[in-house]
N, C-alpha and C positions, 0 to 999 in steps of 0.2 A: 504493500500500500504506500502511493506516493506521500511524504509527510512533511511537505515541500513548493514555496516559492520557488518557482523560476521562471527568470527572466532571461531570453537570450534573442539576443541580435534585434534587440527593441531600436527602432527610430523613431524619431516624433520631431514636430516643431511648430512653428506658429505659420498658418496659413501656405505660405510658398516658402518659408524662410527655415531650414530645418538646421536645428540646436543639437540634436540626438541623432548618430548614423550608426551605432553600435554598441548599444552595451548589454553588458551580460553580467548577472549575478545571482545566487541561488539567498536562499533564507531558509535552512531547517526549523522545525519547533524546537523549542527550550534552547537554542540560542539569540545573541546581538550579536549584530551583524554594524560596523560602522561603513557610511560611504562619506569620505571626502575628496576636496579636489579644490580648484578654485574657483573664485567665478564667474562665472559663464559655464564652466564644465559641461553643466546637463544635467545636475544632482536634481533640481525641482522638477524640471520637464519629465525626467524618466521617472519619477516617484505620483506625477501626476498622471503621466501616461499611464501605466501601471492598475493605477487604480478606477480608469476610463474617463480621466479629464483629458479629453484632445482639442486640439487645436488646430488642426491641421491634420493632411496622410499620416498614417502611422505603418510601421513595419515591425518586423520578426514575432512571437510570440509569448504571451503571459498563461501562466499555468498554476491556481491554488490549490495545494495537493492532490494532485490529481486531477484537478476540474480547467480544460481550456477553456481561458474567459477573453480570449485574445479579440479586438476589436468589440468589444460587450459596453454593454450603456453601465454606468456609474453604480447602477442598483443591483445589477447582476454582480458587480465585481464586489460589491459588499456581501451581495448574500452569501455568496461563494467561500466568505471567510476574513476579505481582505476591509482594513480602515487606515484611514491617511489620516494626520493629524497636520494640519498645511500650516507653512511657514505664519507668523504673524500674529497669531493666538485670534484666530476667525471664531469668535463667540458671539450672541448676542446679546449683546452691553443692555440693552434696557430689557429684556427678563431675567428672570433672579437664577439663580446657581440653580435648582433642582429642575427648575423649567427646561434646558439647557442642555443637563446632563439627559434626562427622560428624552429630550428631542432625536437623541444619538439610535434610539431607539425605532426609530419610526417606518425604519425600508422591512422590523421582522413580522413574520407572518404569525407567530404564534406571541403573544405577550402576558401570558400566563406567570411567568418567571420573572418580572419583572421587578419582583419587590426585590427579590433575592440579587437581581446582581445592582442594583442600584447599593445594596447593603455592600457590598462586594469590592464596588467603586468607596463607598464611604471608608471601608476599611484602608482600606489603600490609601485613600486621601481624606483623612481624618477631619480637615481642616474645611472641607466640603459639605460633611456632614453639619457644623458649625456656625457656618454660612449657607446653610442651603436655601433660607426665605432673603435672602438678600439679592441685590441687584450684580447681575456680573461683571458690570461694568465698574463698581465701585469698589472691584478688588483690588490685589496688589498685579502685576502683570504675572510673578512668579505662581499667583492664586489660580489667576485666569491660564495658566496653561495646564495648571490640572485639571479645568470645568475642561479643557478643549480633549483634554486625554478620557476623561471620564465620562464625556459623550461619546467617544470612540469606543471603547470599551463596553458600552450598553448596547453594540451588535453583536456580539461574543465571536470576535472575531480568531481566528487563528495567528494571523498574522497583522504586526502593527508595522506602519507606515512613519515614521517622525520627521520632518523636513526641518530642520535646524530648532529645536522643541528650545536648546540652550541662549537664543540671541535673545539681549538683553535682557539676562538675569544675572542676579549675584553670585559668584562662586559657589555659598554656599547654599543654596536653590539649587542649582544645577545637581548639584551632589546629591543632595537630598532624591530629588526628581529621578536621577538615573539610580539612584536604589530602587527604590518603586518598579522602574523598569526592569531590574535586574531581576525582580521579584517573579514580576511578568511573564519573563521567560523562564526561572525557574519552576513556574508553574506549568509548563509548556507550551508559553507563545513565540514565535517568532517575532523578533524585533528588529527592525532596523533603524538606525539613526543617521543622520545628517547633519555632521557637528563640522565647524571650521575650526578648531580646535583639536589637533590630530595627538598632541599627548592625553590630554583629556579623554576623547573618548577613546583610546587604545587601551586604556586604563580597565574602562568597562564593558572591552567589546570581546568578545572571542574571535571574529574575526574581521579583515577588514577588505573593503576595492576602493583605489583610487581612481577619480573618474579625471578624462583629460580631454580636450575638446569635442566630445560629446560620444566618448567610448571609454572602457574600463580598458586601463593601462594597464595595473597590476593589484594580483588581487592575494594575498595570504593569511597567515596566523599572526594576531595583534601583539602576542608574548614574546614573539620572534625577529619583527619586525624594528629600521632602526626607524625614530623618528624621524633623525636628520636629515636622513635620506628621502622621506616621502616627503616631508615638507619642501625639498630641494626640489622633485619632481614637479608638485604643487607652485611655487614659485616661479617653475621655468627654469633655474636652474639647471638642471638635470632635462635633458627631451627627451620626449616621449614620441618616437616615428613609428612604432610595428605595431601588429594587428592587436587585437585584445585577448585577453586570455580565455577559454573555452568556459562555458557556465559550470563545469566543475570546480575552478576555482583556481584550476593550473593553469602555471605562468606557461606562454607560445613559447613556442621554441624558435629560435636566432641567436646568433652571438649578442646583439646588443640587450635580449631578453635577458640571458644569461648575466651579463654586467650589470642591467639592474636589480634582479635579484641577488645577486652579489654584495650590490650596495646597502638594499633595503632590510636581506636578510644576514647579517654578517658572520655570525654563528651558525650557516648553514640552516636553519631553521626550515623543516617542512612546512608550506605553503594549505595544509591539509590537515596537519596536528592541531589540536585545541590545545592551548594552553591557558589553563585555567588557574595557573599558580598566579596567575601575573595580572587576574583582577581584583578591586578591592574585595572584601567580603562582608557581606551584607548587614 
């Protein structure tokens, strides 16, 4: 049984103007998964693609465990399993925190269960529960990105979507928040995140793909991985000219593949190994 995001050989972009000509990456359940790169890369557009925000032709194929939902309207790609939680903390500011969360609910067909995971979300984000008769608008922004996760999460999704969940919060918010998420996948969801911050979420990711002008450059194990190196890639430092690595996760093969995993992994480090010694704990 497939138990598995993937993504491969996705293009997308806006109208005639395509942002995304290649990228590939997998998301098992019960782990994080980090995507970074710079910007413009293609980290939104393929996180929006994905989840059947287009904008334009789209190419290659999306698949929720097991379910092709490739070219699918936005409600099919929820049902199927999958929730994006989009850059910007996309809430509605004048209904209150519970109005909000219960909304995240609304593509299921059965809402029997509802009390239960709203409890679910409250446990998780305690601070939710607290404020739940209050306006969403009159929170902290660190507040408001839990309403925007915990309306995610009232689809009972398999798989989570995050596009930069970390801009503009305080250190220690983000912290806090990717515990939570850490939790998420320890319970068995897939997670992916989209952080500019490549120590940071290496921290709490098991694994990671760098995205580079609108394809996955290189993709491995976060324990293994050197920062300096991908951020060097991310900078332009370092180019990135060859094809993308296959949605298993392995780097192509060429000599200059080989030189950047060289770089990125410098301990040799399998591209394929989880290394779970080297995130915080929980």
């Amino acid at each position: 049984m497939n138990t598995s995001l993937d993504v491969d050989s996705l293009s997308a972009g806006y109208g005639r103007i395509r942002v995304v000509s290649d990228v590939s990456f997998t998301v098992a359940q019960g782990e994080v998964v980090a995507i970074v790169g710079r910007n413009g890369a293609g980290k939104t557009t393929s996180l929006s693609a994905v989840a059947g925000l287009r904008y334009g032709p789209c190419g290659g194929s999306v698949t929720v465990a097991g379910v092709d939902v490739t070219g699918s309207s936005t409600v099919r790609v929820v049902r199927s399993g999958l929730s994006l939680v989009r850059e910007g903390r996309r809430i509605f500011r004048d209904m209150t925190v519970l109005e909000n969360v219960r909304l995240g609910a609304f593509t299921r067909r059965k809402t029997k269960n509802l009390g239960t995971d709203l409890e679910y979300v409250y446990e998780l984000f305690p601070t939710l529960r607290k404020y739940s008769a209050k306006l969403a608008g009159e929170l902290s922004g660190g507040q408001q990105q839990m309403v925007a996760i915990g309306q995610a999460l009232m689809n009972r999704p398999k798989f989570l979507l995050l596009d930069e969940p970390a801009s503009g919060l305080a250190p220690a918010v983000v912290e806090e928040m990717y515990d939570r998420l850490r939790l998420l996948a320890d319970d068995g969801m897939g997670v992916a995140i989209v952080d500019q911050s490549v120590e940071r979420i290496l921290r709490w990711s098991d694994r990671f793909y760098v995205f580079e002008s609108g394809r996955t450059a290189l993709a491995g194990a976060s324990g293994s991985a050197s920062i300096e190196s991908i951020n060097a890639i991310i900078l332009g430092v370092v180019r990135f000219d060859g094809a993308g690595p296959a949605p298993s996760g392995r780097l192509s093969d060429g000599a200059q593949h080989e030189e950047l995993s060289h770089a990125v992994f410098p301990q040799g480090g399998d591209t394929e190994q989880d290394h779970n010694s080297s995130r915080p704990s929980s």
